[in-house]
C-alpha positions in Angstrom: 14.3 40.1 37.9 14.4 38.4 34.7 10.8 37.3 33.2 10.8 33.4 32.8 7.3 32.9 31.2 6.3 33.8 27.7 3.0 35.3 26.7 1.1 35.8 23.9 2.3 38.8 22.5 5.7 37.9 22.7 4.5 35.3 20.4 4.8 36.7 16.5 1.8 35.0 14.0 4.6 33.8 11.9 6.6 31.2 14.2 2.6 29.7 14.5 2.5 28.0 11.7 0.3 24.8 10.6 3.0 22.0 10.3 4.3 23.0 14.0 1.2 22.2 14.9 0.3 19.0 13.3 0.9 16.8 15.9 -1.2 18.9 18.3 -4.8 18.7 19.9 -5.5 21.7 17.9 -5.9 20.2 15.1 -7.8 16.9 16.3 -11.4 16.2 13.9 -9.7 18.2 11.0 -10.8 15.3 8.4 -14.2 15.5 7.5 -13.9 11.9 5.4 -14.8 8.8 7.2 -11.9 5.5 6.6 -10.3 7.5 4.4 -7.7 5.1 5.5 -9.5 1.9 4.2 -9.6 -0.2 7.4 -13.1 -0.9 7.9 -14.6 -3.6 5.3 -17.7 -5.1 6.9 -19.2 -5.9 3.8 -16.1 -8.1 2.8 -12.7 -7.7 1.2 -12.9 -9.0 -2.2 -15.7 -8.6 -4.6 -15.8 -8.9 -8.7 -18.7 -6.8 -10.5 -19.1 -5.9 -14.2 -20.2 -3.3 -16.2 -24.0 -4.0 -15.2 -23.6 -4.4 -11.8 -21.2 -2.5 -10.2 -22.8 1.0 -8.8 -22.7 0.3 -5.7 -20.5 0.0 -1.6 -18.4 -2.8 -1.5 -15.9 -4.1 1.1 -14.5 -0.5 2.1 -16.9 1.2 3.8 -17.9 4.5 3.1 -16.8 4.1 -0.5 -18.2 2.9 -4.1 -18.1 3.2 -7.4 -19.3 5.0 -10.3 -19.6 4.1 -13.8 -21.8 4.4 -17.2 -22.1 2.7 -20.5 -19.2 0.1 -20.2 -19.6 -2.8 -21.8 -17.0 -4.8 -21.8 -15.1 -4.5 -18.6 -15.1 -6.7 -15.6 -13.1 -5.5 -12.5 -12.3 -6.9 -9.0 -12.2 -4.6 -5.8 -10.8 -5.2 -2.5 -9.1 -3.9 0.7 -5.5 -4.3 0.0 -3.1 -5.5 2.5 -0.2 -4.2 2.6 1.6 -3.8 6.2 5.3 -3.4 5.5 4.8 -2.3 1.5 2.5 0.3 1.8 2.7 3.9 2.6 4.3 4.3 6.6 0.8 4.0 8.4 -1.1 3.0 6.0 -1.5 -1.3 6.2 -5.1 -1.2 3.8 -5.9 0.4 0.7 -9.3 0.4 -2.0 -7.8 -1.4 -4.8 -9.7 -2.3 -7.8 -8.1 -4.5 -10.7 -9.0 -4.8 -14.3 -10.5 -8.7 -15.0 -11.3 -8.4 -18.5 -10.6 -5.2 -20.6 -13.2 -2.5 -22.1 -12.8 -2.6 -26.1 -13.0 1.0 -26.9 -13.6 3.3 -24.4 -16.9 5.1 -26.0 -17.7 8.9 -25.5 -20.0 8.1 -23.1 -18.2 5.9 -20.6 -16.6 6.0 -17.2 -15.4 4.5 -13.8 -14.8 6.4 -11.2 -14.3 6.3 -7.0 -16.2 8.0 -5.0 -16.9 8.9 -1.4 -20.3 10.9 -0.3 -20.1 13.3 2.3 -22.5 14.1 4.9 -24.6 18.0 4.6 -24.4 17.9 8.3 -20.9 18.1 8.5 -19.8 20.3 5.9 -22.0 23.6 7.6 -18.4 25.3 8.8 -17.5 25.2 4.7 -20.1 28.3 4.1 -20.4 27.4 0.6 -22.9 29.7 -1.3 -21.2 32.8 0.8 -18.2 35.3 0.7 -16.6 33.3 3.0 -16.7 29.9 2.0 -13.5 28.5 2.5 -10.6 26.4 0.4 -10.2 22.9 1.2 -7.4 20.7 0.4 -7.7 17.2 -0.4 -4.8 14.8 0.4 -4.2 11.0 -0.4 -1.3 8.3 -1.2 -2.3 6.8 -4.9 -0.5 3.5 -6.7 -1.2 2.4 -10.6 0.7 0.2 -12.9 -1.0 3.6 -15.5 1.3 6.5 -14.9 -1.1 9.1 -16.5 -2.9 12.3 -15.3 -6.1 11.4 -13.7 -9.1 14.2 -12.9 -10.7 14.5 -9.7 -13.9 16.6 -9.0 -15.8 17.0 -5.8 -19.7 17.8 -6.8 -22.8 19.8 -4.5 -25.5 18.0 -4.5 -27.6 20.7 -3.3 -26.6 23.3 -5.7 -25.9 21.1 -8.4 -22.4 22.8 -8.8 -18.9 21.1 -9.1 -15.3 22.5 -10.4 -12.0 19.7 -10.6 -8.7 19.4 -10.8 -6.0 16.5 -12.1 -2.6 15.1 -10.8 -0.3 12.7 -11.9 0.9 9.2 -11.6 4.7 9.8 -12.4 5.7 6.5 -11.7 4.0 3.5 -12.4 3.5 1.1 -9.4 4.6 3.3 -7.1 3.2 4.8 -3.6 2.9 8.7 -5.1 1.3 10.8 -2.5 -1.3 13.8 -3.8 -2.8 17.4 -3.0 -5.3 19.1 -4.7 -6.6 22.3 -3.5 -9.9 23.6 -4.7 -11.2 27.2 -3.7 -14.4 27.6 -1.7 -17.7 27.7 -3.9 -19.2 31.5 -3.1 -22.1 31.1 -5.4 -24.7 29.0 -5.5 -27.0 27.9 -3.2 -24.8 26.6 -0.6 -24.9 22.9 1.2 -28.2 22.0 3.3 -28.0 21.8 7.0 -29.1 18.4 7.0 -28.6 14.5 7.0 -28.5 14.3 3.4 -25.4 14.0 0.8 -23.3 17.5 0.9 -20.2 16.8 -1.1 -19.7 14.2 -3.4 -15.5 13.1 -4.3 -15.1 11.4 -8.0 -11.7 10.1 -8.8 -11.6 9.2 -12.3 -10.2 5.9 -13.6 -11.5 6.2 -17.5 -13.7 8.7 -18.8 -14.8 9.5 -22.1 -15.3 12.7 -24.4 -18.2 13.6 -22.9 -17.1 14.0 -19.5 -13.7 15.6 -20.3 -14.2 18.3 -22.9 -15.0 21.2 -21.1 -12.7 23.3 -18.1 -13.7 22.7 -14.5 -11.5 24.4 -12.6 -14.2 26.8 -11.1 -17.0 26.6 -9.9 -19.7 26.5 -12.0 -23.4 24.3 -13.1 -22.3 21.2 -13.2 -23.0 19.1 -16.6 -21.3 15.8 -17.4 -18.9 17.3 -20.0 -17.3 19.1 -17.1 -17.1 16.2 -14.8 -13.6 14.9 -15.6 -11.5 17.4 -17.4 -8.2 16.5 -17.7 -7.9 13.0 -17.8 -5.6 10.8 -20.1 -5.5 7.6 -18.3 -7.6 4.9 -18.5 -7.3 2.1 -16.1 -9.5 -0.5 -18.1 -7.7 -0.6 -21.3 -5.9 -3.6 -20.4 -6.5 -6.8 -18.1 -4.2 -6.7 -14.9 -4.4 -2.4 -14.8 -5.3 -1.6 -11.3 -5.6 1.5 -9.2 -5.2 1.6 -5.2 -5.7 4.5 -2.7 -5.2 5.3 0.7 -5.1 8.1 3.5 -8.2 10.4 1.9 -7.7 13.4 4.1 -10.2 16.7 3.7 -9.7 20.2 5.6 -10.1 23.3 5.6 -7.3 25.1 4.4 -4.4 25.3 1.3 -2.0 23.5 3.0 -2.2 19.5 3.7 -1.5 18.0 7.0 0.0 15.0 8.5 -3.4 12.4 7.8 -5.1 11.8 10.8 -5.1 8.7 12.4 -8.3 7.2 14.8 -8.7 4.3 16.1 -10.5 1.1 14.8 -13.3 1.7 17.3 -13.4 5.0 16.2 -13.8 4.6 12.8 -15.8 1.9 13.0 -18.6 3.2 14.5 -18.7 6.4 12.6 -18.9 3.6 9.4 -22.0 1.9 11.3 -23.9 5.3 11.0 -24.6 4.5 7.6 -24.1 0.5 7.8 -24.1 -2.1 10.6 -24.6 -5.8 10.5 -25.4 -8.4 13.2 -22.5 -10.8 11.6 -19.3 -10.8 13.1 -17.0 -8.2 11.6 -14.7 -10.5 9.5 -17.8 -12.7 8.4 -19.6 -11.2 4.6 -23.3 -10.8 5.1 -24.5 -13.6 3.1 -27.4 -16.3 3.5 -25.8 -19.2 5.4 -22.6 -17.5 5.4 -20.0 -19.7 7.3 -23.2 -21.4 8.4 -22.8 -19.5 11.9 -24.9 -18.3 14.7 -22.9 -16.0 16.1 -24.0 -12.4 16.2 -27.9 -13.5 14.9 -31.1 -12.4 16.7 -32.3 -15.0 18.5 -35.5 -16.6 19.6 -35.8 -19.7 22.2 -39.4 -20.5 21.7 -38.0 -24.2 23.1 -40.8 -24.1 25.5 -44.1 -23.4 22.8 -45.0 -23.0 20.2 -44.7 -18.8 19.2 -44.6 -15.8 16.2 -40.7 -15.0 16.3 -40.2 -11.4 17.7 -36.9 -9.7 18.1 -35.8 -5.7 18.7 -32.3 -5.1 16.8 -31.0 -2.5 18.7 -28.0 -1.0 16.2 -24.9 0.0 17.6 -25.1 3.5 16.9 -27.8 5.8 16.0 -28.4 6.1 11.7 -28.7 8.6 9.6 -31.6 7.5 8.3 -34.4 5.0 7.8 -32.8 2.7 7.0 -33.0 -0.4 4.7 -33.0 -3.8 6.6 -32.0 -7.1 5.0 -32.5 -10.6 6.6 -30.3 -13.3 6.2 -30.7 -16.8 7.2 -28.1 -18.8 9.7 -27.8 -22.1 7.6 -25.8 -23.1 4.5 -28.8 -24.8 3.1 -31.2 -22.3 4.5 -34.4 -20.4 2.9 -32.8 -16.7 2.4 -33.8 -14.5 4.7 -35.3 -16.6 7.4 -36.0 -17.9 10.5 -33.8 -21.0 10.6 -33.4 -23.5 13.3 -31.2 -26.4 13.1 -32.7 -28.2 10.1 -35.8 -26.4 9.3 -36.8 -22.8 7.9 -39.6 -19.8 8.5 -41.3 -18.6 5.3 -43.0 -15.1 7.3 -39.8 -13.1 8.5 -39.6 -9.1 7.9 -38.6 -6.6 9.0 -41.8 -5.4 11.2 -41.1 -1.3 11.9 -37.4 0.6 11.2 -36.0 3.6 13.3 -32.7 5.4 12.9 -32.0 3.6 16.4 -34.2 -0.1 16.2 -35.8 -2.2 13.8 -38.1 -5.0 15.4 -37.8 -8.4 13.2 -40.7 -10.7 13.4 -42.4 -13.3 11.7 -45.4 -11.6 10.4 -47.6 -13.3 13.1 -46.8 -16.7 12.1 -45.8 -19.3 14.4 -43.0 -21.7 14.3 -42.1 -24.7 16.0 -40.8 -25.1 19.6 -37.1 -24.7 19.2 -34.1 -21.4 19.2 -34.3 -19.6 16.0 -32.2 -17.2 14.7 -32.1 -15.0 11.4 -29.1 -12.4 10.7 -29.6 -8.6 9.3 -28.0 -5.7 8.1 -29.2 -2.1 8.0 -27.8 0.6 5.4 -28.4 4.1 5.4 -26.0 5.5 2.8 -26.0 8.4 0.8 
């Protein structure tokens, strides 16, 4: 009788093979970066900072900037839309556009993207061993600057980093990229813990001092070794801008298909390390759109009573983390109790947890009336 089931040995290891397999369950939780697709903004979408301001997140989550020295420059970033121009997929991107232009880029300046990785999950990398393991790093990249541009990814723990560079071929174009970089056998490895584990630099300018010296090993890091390679230099002129999209890491030499998760998804693996009590599409700001909805409330209608709320956040933190207040009304005291035409002067944050944080009014009382006061908690690397 003829055999009409196929096992495993009939199976030879070469007709397995990654891209038969991308569409598969087997590969599922393969991207180690969080809204590496750019659709989660809670902190806004648009946001201009200059060269003494702008370390920092802004509307993407998960993602800042780095930079050092500038002078001159003054830059706008945002979550691009893009539904039917964009990479197939891919409706949002981290844009940032050049406002006003750096002079002269000095020896000693920079801008750079950058997303932080958490130690935690980064343990099946077994980096400081003979078997750490070769990632590949995967993303769709637009400029009006076709140039060669330097990436590096940095261990925090072991202070060690090692880079590489592709190229914009066309300007303002959707160019997708790969970069694979070997696993890291020496040093000291990446902490089993809640703390930064990788760090991911895309350069936009650098000077001499960050590109003068190979990095494409491992090896101490020092800042001349930070962004070898790179020509370009997005801030030379007003209107240059840079845009990216679909940031996959995994395991492996060769890039798959990115992987997709839903908003809730994504959005609650952003709130680990930032939630807000405002509703998604609304800033954080005092008074912003002058709204109640979302905000801790207290009906002390009845009394007179000390304000005392528990924030419970969404999803546990990964750390401690830093609590702001915000008020509810346009012409509010920041970061108070308001009520319909009055203000607190006493609200705080009374105790923080990875889970809670309990807002009160440091024991002073307030008029019988509702009050409510907004806040967001950050826990970022």
């Amino acid at each position: 009788m003829a055999r009409t089931t196929i096992r495993t040995e009939d199976i030879t290891a070469s007709e397995v093979t990654t891209a038969k397999m991308a569409d598969s369950a087997f590969l599922a939780n393969r991207n180690v970066v969080i809204n590496g697709d750019m659709q989660i903004a809670q902190r806004g979408t648009s946001v201009q900072k200059q060269y003494d301001t702008s370390n920092g997140y802004y509307t993407c989550d998960r993602v800042r900037t780095s930079q050092s020295a500038l002078d001159n420059a003054v830059w706008t970033m945002t979550q691009d839309s893009h539904l039917l121009t964009g990479p197939t997929g891919f409706p949002n991107s981290w844009k940032i556009t050049v406002d006003t232009a750096e002079t002269a880029l000095a020896t000693d300046e920079h801008i750079a993207f950058q997303m932080n990785l958490e130690a935690a999950n980064l343990q099946n990398l077994a980096y400081g061993t003979s078997a750490a393991r070769t990632i590949t790093i995967s993303f769709w990249v637009k400029s009006d600057v076709a140039a060669t541009y330097a990436m590096s990814i940095y261990a925090s723990d072991a202070d060690r980093n090692m880079g590489g560079t592709y190229t914009i071929n066309g300007a303002d174009t959707w160019e997708y990229k790969t970069i694979t970089f070997v696993g890291d056998t020496a040093g000291t490895g990446i902490n089993n813990d809640t703390g930064r584990g990788l760090t991911l630099y895309w350069y936009l300018s650098a000077g001499t001092d960050r590109t003068s010296v190979d990095n494409t090993s491992w090896a101490a890091y020092s800042t001349t070794r930070a962004a070898f390679g790179q020509t370009a230099n997005i801030l030379a002129t007003a209107t240059d801008y840079w845009q990216i999209t679909g940031v996959q890491l995994e395991i492996g030499t060769t890039a798959t298909p990115f992987e997709h998760k839903s908003f809730g998804q994504e959005l609650a693996a952003c709130q680990r390390y930032y939630n807000k009590t405002f509703a998604y599409a609304t800033a954080p700001a005092n008074g912003a759109g002058h709204t109640w909805t979302g905000a801790l409330l207290w009906d002390t209608r009845v009394t007179t009573l000390s304000p005392s709320v528990n924030w419970q956040y969404p999803v546990a933190m990964r750390a401690l983390p830093t609590v702001t207040l915000y008020n509810t009304r346009a012409s509010g005291t920041a970061g108070q109790w308001t009520t319909g035409g009055s203000d607190g002067a006493n609200a705080r944050a009374l105790t923080t947890s990875e889970t809670t944080a309990a807002i009160d009014n440091t024991g002073t009382t307030l008029g019988a009336a509702s009050w409510g006061i907004h806040a967001t908690a950050e826990s970022e690397l």
